[in-house]
C-alpha positions in Angstrom: 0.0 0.0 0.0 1.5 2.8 -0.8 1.5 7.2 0.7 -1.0 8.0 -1.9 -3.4 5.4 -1.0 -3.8 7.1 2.4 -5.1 10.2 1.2 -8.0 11.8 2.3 -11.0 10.9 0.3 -13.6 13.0 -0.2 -12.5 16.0 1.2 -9.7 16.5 -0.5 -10.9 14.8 -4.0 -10.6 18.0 -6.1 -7.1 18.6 -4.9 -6.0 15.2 -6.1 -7.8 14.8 -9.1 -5.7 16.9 -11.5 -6.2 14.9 -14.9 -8.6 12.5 -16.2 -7.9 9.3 -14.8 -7.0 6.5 -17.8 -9.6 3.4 -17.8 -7.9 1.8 -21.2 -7.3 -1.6 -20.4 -9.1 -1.3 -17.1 -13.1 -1.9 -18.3 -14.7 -4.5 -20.1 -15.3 -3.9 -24.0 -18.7 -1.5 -24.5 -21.4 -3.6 -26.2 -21.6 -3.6 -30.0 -25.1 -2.6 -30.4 -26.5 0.8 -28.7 -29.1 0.0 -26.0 -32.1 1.9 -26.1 -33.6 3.7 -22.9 -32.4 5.3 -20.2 -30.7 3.6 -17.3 -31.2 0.4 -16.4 -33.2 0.1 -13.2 -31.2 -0.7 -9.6 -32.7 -3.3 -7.3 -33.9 -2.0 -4.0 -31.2 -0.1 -1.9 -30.6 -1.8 1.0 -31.0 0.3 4.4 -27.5 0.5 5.2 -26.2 1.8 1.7 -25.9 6.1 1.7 -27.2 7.4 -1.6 -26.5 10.8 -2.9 -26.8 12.3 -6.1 -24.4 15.4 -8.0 -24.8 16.7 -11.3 -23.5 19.7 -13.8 -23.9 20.5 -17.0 -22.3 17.2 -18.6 -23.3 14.6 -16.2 -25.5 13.7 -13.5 -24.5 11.0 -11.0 -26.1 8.9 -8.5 -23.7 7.2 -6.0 -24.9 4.9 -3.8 -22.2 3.9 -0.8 -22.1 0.5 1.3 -19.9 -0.4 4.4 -16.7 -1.5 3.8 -16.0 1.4 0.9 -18.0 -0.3 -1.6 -19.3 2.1 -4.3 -21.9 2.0 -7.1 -22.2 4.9 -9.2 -24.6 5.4 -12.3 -23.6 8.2 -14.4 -26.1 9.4 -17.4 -24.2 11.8 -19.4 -26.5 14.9 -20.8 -26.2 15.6 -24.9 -23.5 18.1 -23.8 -21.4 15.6 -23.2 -22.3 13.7 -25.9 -21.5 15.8 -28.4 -18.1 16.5 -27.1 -17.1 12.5 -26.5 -18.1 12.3 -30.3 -16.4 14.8 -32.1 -13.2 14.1 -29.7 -13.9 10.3 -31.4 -14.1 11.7 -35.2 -11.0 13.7 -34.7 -8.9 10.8 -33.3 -10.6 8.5 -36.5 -9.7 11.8 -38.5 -6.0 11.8 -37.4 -5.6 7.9 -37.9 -6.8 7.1 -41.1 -6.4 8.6 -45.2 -8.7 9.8 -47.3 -8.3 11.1 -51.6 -7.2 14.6 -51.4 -6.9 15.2 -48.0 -4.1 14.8 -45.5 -4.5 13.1 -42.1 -7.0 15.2 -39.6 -7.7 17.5 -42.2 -10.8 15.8 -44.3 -14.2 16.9 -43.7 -16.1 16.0 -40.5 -18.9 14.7 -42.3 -17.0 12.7 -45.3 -14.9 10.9 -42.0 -18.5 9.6 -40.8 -20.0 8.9 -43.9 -16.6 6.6 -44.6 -15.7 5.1 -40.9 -19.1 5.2 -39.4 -18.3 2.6 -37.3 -14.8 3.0 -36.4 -16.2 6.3 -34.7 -18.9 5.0 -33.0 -16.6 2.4 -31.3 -14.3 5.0 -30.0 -17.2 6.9 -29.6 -18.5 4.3 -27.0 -15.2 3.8 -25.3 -14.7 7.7 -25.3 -18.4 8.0 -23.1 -17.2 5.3 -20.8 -14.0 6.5 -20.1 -15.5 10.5 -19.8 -18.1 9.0 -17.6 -15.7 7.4 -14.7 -13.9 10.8 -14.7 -17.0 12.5 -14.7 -18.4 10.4 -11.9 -15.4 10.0 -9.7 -14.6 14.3 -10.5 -18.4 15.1 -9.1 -18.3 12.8 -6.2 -15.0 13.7 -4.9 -14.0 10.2 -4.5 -10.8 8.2 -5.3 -10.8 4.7 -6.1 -8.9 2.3 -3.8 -7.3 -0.5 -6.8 -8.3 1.6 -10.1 -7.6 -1.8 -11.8 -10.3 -3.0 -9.8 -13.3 -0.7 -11.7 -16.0 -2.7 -12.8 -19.2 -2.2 -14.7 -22.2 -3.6 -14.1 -26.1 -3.5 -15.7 -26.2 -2.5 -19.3 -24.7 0.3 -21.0 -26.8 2.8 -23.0 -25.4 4.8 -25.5 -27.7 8.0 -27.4 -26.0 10.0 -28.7 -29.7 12.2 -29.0 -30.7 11.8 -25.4 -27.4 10.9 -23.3 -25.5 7.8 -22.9 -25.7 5.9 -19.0 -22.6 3.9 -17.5 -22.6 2.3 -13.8 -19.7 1.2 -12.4 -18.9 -0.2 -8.8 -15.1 -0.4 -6.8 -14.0 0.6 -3.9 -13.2 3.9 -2.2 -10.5 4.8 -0.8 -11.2 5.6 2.9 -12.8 8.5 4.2 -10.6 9.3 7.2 -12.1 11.8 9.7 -10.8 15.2 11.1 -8.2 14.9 14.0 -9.0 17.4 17.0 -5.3 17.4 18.6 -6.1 19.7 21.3 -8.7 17.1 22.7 -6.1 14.8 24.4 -3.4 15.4 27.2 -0.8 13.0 28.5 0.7 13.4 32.2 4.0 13.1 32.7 5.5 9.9 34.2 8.8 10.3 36.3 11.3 7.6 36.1 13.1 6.7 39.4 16.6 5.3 39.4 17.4 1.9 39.6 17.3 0.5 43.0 20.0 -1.8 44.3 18.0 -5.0 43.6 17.5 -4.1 39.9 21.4 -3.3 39.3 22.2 -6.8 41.3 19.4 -8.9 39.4 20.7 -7.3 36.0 24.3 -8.2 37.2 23.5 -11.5 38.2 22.1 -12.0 34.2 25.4 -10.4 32.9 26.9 -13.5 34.7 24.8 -15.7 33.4 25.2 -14.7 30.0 29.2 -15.2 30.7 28.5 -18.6 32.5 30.1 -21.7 31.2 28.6 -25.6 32.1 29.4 -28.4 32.7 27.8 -32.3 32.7 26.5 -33.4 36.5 27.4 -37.0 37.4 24.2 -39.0 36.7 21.6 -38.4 39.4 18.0 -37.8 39.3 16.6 -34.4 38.2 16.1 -31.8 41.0 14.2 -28.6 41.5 16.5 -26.1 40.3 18.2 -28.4 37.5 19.3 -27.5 33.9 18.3 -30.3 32.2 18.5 -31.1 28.5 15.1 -32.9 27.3 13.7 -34.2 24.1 9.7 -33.7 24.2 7.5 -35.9 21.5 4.1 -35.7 21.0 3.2 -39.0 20.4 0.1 -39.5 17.4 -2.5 -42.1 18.1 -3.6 -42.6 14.4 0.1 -42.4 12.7 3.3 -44.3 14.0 6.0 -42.8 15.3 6.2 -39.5 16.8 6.0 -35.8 16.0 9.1 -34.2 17.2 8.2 -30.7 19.0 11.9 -29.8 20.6 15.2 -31.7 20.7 17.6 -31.5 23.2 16.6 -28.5 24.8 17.7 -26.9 28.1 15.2 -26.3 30.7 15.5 -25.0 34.1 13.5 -27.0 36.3 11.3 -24.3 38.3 7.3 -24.4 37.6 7.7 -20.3 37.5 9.9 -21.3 34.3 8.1 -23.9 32.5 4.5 -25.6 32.3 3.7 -27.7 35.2 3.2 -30.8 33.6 6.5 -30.3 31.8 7.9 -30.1 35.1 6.0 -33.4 36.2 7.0 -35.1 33.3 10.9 -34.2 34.0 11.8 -34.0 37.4 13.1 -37.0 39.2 14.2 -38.9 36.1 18.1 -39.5 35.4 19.7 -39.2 32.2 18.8 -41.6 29.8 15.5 -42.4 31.0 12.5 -41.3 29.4 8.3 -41.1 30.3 5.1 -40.6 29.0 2.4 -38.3 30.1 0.2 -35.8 28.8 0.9 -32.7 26.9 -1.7 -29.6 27.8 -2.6 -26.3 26.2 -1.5 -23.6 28.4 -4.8 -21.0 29.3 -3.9 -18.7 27.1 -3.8 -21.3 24.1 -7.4 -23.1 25.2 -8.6 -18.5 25.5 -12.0 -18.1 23.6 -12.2 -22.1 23.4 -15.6 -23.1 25.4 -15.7 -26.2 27.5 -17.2 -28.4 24.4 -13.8 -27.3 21.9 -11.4 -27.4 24.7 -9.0 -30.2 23.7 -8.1 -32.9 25.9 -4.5 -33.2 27.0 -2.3 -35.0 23.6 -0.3 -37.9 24.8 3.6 -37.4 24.9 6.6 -38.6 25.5 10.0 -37.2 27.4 13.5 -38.0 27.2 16.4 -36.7 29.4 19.7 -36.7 27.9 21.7 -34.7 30.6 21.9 -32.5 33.7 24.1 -29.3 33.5 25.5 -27.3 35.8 26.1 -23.3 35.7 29.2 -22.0 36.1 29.0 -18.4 37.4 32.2 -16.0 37.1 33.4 -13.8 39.5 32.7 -10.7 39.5 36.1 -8.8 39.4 37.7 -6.9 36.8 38.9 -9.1 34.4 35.1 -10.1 34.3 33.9 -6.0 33.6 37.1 -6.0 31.0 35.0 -9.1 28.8 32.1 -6.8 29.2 33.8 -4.1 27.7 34.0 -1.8 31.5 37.5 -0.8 32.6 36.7 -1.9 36.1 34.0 -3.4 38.6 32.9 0.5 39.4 32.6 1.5 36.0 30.3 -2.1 34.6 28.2 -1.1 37.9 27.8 2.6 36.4 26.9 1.1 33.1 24.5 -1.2 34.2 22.8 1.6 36.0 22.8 3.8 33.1 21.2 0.8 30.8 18.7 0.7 33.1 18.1 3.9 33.6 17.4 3.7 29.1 15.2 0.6 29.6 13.1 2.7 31.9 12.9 6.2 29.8 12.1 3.4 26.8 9.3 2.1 28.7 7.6 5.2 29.8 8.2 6.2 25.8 6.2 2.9 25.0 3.7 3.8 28.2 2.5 7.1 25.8 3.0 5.8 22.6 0.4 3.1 23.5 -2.1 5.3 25.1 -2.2 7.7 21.9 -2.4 5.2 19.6 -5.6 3.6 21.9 -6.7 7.6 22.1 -6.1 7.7 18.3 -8.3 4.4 17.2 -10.8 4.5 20.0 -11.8 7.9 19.4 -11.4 8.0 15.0 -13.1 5.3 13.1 -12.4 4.4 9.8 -14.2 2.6 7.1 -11.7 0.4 5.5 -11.9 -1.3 1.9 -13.4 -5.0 2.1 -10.5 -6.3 0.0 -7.9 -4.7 1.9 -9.3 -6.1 5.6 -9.8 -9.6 4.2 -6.2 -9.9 2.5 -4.6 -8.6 5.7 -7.3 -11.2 8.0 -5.8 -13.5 5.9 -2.2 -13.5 6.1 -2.7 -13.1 10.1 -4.8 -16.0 10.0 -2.0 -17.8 8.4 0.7 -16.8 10.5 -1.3 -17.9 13.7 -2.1 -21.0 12.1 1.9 -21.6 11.0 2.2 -20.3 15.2 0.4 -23.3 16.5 2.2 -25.7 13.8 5.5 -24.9 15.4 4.1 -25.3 18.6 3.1 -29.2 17.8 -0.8 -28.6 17.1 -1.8 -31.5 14.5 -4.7 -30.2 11.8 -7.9 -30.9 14.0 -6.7 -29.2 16.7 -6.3 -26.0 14.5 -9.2 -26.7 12.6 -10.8 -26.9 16.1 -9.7 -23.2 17.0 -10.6 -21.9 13.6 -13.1 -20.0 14.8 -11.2 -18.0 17.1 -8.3 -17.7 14.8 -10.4 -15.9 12.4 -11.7 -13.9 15.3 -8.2 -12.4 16.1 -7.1 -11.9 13.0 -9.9 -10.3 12.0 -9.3 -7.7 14.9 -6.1 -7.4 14.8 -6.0 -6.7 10.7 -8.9 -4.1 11.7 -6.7 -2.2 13.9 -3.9 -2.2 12.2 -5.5 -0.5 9.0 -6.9 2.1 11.1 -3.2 3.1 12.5 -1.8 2.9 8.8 -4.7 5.1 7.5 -4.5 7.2 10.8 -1.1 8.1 11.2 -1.0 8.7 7.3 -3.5 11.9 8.4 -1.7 12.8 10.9 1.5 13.0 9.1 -0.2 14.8 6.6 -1.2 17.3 8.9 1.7 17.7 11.0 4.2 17.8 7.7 5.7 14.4 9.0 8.5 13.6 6.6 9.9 10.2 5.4 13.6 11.6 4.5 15.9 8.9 2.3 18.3 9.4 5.3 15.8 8.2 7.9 15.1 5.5 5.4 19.1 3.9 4.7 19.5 4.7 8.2 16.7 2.4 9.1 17.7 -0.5 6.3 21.5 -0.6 7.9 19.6 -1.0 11.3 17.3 -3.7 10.1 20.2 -5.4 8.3 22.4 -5.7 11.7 19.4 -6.7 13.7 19.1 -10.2 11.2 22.4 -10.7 10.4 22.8 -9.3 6.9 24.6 -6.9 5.3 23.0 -4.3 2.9 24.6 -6.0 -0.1 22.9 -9.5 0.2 19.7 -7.3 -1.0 21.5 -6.1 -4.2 19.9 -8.9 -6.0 16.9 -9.1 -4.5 14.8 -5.8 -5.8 11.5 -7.1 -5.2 12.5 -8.7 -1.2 14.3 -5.3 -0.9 11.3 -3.2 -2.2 9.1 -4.7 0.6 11.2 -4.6 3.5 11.7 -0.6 2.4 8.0 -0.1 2.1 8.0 -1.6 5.8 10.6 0.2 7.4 9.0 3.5 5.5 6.0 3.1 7.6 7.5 2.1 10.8 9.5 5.4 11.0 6.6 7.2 9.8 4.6 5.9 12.4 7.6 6.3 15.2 7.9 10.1 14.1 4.4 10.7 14.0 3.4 9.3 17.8 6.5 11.6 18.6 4.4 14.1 17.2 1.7 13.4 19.1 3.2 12.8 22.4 5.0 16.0 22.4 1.7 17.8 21.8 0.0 15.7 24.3 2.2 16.6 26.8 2.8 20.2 26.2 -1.0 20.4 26.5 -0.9 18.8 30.1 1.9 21.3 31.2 
């Protein structure tokens, strides 16, 4: 999706529209024979479609509007009109073709008809459809959302005498509403400094980050124990077993890890292995009801090992592999990382009560095909979620319901912020530079391990990830924006 598809609909239609918009390729072929009449009559509007009409000298247009930024419009185009689509068809016939004694465009008006009759009244007929769509779309202030996605419907009627009608139905794009920034006001959180405990607990993770391990002589597992476990889920219907992780560490402390993974694991040695059942954590069975809830999946665990960490001291050789010159100085550091992680979170803390201020308070109608394309690849990354996680096919199919539920949420509110901050940045003068982008792209690159240069092959991969980081620093400059404002308001 890209800037221009955020604009701002309606209101600013006349602004936007500078040109006639080209339909050539875009519409299905006019009908070969003229229909008589006027036209062709709608069924009954439905309750929820908005109908309004608009007309001037060369067209009058009926537009009726449905949830989800669908659009009908039915344009009947006055003799005005016709006249000029016709005489702009004879001219381009004029220009194309030859005639004794006359060069091309200059031959008679009336000796061009009388030879290419029906040359002219084809482009005659694509000429009405294509001034008609401008027309419409020109009078109705409206821009549509995929212009390759402009359809006719009913029949055409072309007279030349009385008017030609065309209807056509797309999609908008989105009408996005007025923003009052003065409305909202943010108070302003202040951040303590770290306490004792949270420098210690942060050291104690710098330690463990540095830790080495070693194997424990063969005992039972403990409370407390790294222990390195294979987990199977074991398939009634198939033989064999499903694999869901392979020699995996796990700390042995029911804070840490499921409780019937802890059941399944403690007290056996290395080597052995036991079966039980594997169950769906509560926030996996969420929005199931007591009918879909599945029953715990039987499973199978294998312990390969016990580890044991290895702490370093804390001294200074240990602050020099953490890049401090001393003890005193790592201390400082830690401190002043902390201190980060906590202005970061308060940044977060406002960032996500404007953007709940921002779609609570401004709806936005969003185009049917744009909210089911988006459902749908969230549906599918959920879906691939619970794959990974060792679901077999009924038990998805079994949460369909609620998949489709989320998704369709989540893809809701996510349009809205696109379309939202896209009108905010608009009105604030929020600016994409190419500096903010590369600088964002060399970012992205260290964060997964690549280097800018594995892209210079790949235009179209490249092109995406661009068009994503583009709206993430659009969106990061414009709650910025927003903040500030909010702020300054509550001062």
């Amino acid at each position: 999706m890209s800037e221009q598809e955020a604009g701002e609909g309606r209101e600013q239609g006349e602004a936007v529209i500078q040109e006639e918009p080209s339909v050539e390729g875009l519409l299905p072929p006019v009908e070969e024979q003229p229909v008589e009449g006027q036209i062709v009559p709608e069924p009954e509007v439905p309750s929820d479609v908005k109908t309004s009409t608009f007309s001037d000298s060369h067209a009058e247009v009926t537009l009726h509007e449905s949830p989800g930024c669908s659009v009908k419009m039915e344009i009947h185009l006055t003799p005005v009109a016709e006249k000029k689509t016709y005489d702009e068809a004879v001219k381009k016939i004029n220009k194309a073709v030859s005639l004794p004694g006359f060069r091309k465009g200059r031959a008679p008006k009336q000796l061009v008809v009388n030879h290419f009759e029906k040359h002219i009244n084809d482009e005659w007929k694509e000429g009405v459809v294509s001034f008609a769509l401008h027309k419409g779309l020109e009078l109705a202030h409206l821009l549509p959302f995929q212009p390759k996605q402009i359809k006719t419907y009913g029949k055409r009627v072309f007279n030349l005498e009385e008017g030609s009608s065309v209807a056509f139905e797309f999609e908008r794009r989105p009408h996005i509403p007025s923003i009052d920034y003065d409305a909202v006001s943010l108070e302003k959180k202040e951040i303590e400094e770290p306490s004792q405990e949270d420098v210690d607990a942060a050291l104690l993770r710098a330690q463990k980050y540095c830790a080495s391990w070693e194997d424990v002589d063969p005992r039972p597992v403990e409370d407390g124990d790294y222990a390195i476990v294979t987990l199977k889920k074991l398939d009634e219907e198939d033989e064999g077993a499903r694999l869901i992780f392979d020699e995996e560490q796990l700390k042995l402390d029911r804070e840490e890890i499921a409780p019937w993974v802890y059941d399944l694991v403690i007290g056996l040695q290395p080597g052995e292995e036991r079966e039980g059942k594997m169950e769906l954590s509560a926030e996996e069975q969420e929005g199931s009801d007591e009918k879909s809830k599945k029953e715990p999946s039987p499973c199978r665990v294998i312990v390969h090992r016990i580890e044991k960490q290895l702490l370093p001291e804390v001294d200074d050789e240990f602050a020099k592999k953490l890049g401090a010159d001393s003890v005193e100085a790592l201390l400082d550091r830690i401190r002043q990382g902390l201190l980060k992680e906590k202005e970061a979170n308060r940044k977060r803390q406002y960032e996500e009560e404007m953007t709940d201020w921002l779609l609570s308070n401004h709806d936005v109608d969003l185009p049917l095909s744009l909210l089911e394309d988006e459902q749908s690849h969230r549906m599918k990354t959920r879906i691939q979620e619970f794959k990974n996680k060792g679901l077999s096919k009924e038990e998805i199919e079994e949460k369909k319901e609620e998949i489709q539920t989320h998704a369709h949420y989540e893809a809701r509110k996510a349009l809205k912020l696109f379309f939202l901050s896209a009108k905010v940045a608009h009105d604030a003068e929020v600016e994409v530079t190419k500096e903010d982008l590369n600088s964002a792209f060399v970012q992205r690159c260290a964060t997964l391990g690549l280097t800018p240069s594995m892209f210079a092959s790949q235009n179209t991969l490249k092109d995406e990830l661009m068009n994503h980081l583009e709206y993430e620093t659009r969106l990061t400059k414009v709650m910025e924006y927003l903040v500030e404002r909010a702020l300054a308001k509550a001062s």
